[in-house]
MIDOTOR-228716 format. One record per atom (N, C-alpha, C, CB): residue in three letters; x negated, y, z negated. Coordinates in pm, 1 decimal, padded with zeros to 6 digits. Each point is the difference from the previous one (the first is absolute). Glycine has a CB too. Layout:
BEGIN
NODE  residu        c1        c2        c3
NODE     ALA         X         Y         Z
...
This chain:
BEGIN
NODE  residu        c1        c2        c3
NODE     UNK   01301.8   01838.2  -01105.6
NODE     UNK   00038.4  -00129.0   00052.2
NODE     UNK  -00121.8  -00091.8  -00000.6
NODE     UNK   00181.1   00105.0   00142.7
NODE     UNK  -00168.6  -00218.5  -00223.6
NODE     UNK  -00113.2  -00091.6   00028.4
NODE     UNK   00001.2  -00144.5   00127.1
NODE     UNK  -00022.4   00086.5  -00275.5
NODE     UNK  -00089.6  -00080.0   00344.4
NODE     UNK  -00000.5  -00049.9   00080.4
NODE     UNK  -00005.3  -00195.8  -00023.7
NODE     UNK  -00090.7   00275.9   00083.0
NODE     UNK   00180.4  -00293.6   00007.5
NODE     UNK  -00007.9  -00163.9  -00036.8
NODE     UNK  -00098.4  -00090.8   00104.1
NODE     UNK   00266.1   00021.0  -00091.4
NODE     UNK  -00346.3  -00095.3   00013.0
NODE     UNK  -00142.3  -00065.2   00038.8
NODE     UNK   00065.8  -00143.2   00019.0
NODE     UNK  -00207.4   00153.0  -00151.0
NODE     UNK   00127.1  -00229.9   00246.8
NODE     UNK   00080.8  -00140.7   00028.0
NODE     UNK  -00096.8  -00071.0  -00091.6
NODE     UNK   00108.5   00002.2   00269.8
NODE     UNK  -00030.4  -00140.9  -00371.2
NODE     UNK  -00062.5  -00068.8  -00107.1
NODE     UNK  -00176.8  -00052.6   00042.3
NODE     UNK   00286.6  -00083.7  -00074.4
NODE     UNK  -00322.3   00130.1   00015.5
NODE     UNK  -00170.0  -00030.5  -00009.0
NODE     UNK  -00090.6   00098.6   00056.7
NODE     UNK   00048.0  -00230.1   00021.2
NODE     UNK   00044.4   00326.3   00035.7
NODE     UNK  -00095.4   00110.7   00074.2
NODE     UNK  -00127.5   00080.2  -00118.4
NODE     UNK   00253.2   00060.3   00187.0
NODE     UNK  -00225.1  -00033.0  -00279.4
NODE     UNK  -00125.8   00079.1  -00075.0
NODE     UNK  -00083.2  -00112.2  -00013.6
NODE     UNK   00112.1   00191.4  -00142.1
NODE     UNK  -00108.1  -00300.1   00107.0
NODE     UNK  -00095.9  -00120.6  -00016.2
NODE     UNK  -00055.5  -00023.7   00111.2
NODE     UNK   00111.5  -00099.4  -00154.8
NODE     UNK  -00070.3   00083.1   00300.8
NODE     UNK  -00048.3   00029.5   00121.0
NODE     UNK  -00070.0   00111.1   00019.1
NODE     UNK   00155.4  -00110.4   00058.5
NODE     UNK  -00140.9   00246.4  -00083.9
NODE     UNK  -00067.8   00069.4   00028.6
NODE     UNK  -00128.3   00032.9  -00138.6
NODE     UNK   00220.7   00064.9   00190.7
NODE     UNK  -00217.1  -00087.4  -00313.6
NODE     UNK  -00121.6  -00025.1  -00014.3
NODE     UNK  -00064.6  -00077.3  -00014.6
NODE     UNK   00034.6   00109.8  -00030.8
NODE     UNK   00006.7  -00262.1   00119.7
NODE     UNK  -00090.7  -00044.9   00018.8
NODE     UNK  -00062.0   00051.3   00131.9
NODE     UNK   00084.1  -00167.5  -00149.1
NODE     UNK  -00013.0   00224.4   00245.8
NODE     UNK  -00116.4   00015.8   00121.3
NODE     UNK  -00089.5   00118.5  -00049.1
NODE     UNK   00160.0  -00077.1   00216.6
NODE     UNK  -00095.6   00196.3  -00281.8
NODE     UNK  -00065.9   00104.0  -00095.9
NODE     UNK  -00136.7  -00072.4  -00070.7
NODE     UNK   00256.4   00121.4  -00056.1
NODE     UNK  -00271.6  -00220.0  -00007.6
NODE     UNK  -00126.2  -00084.6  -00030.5
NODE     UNK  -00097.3  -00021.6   00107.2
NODE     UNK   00135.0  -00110.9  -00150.4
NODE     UNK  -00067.7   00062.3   00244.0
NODE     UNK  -00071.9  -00068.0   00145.1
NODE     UNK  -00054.8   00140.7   00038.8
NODE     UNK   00178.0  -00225.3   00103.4
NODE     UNK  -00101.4   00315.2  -00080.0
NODE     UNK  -00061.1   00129.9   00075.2
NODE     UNK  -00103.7   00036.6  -00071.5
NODE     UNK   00195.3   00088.2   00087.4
NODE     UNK  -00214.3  -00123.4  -00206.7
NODE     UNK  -00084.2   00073.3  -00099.3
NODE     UNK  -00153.0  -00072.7  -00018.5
NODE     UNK   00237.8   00074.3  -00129.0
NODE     UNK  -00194.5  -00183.9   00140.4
NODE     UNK  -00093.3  -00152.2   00055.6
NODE     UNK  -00080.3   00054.2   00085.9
NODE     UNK   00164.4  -00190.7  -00000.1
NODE     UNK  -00084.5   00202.6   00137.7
NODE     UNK  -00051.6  -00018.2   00107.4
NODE     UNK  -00130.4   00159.4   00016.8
NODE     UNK   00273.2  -00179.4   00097.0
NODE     UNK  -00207.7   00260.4  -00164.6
NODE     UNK  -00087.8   00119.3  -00022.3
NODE     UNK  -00105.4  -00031.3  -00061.2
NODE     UNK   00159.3   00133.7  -00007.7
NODE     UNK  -00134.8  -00206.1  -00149.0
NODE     UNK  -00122.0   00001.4  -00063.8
NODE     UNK  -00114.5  -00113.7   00075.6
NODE     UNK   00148.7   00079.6  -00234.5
NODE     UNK  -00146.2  -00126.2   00326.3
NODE     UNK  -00074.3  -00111.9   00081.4
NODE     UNK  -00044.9   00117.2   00106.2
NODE     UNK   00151.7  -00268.8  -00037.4
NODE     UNK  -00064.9   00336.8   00096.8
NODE     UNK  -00078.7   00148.5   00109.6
NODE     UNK  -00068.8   00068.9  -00025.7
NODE     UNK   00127.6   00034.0   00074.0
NODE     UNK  -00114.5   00005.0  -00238.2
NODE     UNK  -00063.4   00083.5  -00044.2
NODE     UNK  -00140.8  -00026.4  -00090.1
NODE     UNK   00231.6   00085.1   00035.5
NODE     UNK  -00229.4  -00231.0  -00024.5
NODE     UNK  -00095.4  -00057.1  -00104.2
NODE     UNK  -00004.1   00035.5  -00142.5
NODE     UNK  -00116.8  -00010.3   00181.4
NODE     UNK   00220.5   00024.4  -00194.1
NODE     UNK  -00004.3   00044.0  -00202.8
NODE     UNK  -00023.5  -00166.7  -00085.6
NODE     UNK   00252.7   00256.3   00006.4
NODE     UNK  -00215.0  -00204.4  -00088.4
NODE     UNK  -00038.6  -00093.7  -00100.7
NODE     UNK   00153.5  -00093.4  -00009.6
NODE     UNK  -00208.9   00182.7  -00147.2
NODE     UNK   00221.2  -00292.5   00097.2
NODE     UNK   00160.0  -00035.8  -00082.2
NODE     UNK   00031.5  -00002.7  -00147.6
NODE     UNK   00012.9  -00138.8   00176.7
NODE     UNK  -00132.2   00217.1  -00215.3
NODE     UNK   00062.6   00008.6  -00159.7
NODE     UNK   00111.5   00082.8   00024.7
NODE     UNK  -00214.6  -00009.8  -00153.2
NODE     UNK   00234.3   00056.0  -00000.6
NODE     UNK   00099.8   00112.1  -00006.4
NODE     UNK   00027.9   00108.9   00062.8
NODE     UNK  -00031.6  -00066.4  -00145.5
NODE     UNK  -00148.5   00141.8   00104.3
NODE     UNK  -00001.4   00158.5   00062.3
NODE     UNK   00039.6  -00040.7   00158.7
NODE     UNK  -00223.1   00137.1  -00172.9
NODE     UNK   00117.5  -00200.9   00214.9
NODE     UNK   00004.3  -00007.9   00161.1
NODE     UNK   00138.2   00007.4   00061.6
NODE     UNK  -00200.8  -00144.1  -00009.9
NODE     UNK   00301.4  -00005.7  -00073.8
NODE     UNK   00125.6   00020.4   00094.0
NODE     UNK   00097.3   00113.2  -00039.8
NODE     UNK  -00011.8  -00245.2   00043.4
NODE     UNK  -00013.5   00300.4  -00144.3
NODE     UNK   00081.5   00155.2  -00073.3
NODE     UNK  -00034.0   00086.4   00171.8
NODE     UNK  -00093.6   00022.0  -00378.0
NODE     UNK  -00029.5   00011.4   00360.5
NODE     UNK  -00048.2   00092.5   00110.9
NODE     UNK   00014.4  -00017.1   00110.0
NODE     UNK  -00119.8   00038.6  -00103.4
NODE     UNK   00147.4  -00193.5   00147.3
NODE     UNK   00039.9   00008.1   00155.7
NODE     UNK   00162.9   00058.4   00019.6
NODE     UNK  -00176.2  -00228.6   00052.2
NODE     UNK   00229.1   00188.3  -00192.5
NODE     UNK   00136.4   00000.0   00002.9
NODE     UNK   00013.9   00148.9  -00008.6
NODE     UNK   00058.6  -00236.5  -00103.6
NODE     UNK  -00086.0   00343.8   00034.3
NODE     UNK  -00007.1   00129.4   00013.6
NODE     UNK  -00044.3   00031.8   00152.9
NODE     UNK  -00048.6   00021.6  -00259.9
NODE     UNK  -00063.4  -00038.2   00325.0
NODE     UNK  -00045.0   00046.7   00106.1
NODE     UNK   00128.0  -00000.9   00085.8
NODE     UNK  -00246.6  -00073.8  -00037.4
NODE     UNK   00285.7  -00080.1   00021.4
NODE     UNK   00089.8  -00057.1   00122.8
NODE     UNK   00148.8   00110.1  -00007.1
NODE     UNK  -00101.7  -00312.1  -00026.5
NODE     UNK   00116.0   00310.3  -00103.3
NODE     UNK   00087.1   00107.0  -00022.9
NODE     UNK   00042.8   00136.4   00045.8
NODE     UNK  -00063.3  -00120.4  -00126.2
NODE     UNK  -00073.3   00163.5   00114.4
NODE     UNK  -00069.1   00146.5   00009.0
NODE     UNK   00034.2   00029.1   00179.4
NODE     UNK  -00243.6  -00035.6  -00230.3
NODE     UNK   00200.3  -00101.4   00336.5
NODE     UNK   00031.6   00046.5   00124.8
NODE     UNK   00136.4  -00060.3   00025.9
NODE     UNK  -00242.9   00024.9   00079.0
NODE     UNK   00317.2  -00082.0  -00207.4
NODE     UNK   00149.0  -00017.3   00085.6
NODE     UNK   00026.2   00098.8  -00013.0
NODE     UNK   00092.3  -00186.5  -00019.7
NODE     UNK  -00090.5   00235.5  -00150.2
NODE     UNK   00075.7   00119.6   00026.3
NODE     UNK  -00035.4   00176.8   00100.9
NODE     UNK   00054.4  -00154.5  -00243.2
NODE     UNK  -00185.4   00156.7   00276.2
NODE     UNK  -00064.6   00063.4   00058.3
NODE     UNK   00073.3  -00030.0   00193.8
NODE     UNK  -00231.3  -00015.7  -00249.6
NODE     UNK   00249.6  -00103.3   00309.7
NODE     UNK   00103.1  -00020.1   00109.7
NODE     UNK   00116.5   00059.1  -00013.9
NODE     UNK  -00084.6  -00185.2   00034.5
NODE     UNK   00143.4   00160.9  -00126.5
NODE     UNK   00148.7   00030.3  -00008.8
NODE     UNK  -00006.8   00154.2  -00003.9
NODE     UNK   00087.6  -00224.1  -00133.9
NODE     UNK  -00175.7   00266.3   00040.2
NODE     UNK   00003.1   00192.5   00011.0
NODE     UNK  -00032.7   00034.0   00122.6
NODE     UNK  -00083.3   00061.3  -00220.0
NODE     UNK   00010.1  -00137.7   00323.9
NODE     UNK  -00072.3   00067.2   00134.0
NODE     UNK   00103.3  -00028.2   00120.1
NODE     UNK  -00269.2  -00049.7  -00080.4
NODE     UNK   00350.3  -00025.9  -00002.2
NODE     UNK   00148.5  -00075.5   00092.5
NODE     UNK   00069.8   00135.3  -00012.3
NODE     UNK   00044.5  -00299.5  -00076.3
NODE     UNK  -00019.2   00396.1  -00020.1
NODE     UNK   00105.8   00063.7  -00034.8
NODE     UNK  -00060.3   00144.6  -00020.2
NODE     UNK   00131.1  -00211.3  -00100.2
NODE     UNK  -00262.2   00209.5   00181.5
NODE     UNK  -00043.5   00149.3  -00012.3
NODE     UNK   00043.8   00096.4   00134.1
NODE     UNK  -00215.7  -00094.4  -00151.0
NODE     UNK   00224.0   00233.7   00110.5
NODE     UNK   00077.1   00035.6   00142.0
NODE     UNK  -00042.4   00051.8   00084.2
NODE     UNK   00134.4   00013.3  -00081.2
NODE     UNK  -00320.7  -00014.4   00062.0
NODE     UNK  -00103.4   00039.4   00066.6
NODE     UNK  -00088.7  -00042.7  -00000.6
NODE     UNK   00061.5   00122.9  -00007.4
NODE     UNK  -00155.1  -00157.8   00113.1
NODE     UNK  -00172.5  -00062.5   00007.2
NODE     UNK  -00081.8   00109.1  -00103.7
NODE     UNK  -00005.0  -00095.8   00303.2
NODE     UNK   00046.3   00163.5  -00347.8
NODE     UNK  -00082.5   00060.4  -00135.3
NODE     UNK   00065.9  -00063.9  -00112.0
NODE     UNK  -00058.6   00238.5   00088.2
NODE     UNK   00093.2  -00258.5  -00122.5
NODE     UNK   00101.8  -00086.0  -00110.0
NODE     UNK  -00035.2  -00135.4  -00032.9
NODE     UNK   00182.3   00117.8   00086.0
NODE     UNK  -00172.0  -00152.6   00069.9
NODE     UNK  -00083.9  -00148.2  -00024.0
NODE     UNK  -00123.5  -00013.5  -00019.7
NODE     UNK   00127.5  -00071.2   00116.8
NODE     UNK  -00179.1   00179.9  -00009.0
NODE     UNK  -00163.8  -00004.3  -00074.0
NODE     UNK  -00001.5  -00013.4  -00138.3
NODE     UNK  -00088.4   00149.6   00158.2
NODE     UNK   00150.9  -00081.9  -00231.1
NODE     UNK  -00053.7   00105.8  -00096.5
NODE     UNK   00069.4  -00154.8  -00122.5
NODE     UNK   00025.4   00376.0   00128.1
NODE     UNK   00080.8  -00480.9  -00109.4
NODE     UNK   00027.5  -00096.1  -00043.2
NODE     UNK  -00120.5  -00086.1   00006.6
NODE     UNK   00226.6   00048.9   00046.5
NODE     UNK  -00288.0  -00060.0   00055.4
NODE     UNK  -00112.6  -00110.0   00054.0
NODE     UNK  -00142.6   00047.7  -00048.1
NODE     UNK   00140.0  -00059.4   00227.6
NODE     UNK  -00170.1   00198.7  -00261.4
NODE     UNK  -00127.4   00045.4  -00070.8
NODE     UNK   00039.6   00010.9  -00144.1
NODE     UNK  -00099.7   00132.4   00200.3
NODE     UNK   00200.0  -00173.5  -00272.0
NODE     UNK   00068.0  -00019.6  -00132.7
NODE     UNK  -00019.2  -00133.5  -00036.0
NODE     UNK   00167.4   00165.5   00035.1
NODE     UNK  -00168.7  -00265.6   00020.8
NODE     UNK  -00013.6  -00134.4  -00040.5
NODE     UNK  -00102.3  -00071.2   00059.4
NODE     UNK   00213.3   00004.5  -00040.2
NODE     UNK  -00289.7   00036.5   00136.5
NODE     UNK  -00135.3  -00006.4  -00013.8
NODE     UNK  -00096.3   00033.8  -00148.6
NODE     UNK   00063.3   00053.6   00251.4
NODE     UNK  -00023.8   00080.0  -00329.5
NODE     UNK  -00047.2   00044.0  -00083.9
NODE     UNK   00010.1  -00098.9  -00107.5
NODE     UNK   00033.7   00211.8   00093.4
NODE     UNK   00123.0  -00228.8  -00090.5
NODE     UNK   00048.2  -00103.0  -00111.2
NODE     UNK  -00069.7  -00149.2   00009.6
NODE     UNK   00237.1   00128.8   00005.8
NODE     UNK  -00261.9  -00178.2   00114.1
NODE     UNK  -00096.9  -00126.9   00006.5
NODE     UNK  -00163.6   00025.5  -00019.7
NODE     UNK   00183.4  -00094.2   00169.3
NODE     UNK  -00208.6   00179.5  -00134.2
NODE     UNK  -00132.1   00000.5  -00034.3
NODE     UNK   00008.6  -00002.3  -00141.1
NODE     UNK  -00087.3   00114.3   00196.1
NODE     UNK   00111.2   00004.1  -00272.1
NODE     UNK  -00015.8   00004.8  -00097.9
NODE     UNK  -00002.5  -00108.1  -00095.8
NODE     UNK   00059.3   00176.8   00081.8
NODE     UNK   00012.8  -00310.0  -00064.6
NODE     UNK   00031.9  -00139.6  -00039.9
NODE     UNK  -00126.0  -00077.5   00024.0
NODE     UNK   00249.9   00015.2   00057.3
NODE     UNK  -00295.3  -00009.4   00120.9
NODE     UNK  -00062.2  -00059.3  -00016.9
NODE     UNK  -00171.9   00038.0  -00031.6
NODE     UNK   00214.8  -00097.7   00112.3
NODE     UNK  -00235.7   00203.9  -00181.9
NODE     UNK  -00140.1   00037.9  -00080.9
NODE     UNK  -00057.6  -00069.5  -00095.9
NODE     UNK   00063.2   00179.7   00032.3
């Protein structure tokens, strides 16, 4: 079943998806070329989806173990 979106909603959401990504690369002091906003946009990524797994883990080892996983994954980016 596909879900029905009210008219303009994906255009709404990436534009705030931009803004969020904005507002990171200004926190984080990166650059605004290319690489820079690629990498905030991965990072930013990296801890949504890293919330949502720690949302749906069924133990404080789980989540740890989600939260010492994408730590790894950000560092490693940012070397």
């Amino acid at each position: 079943m596909r879900e029905t979106l009210p008219p303009g909603f994906e255009v709404l959401r990436r534009e705030r998806g931009r803004e969020w990504v904005r507002q990171n690369s200004v926190l984080l002091g990166t650059s605004e070329d290319t690489l820079g906003r690629l990498t905030v946009a991965v990072i930013t990524d990296i801890i949504t989806v890293a919330g949502h797994e720690v949302a749906l883990s069924a133990t404080k080892k789980e989540a740890d173990d989600v939260v010492e996983a994408a730590a790894v994954l950000v560092a490693r980016l940012v070397r």
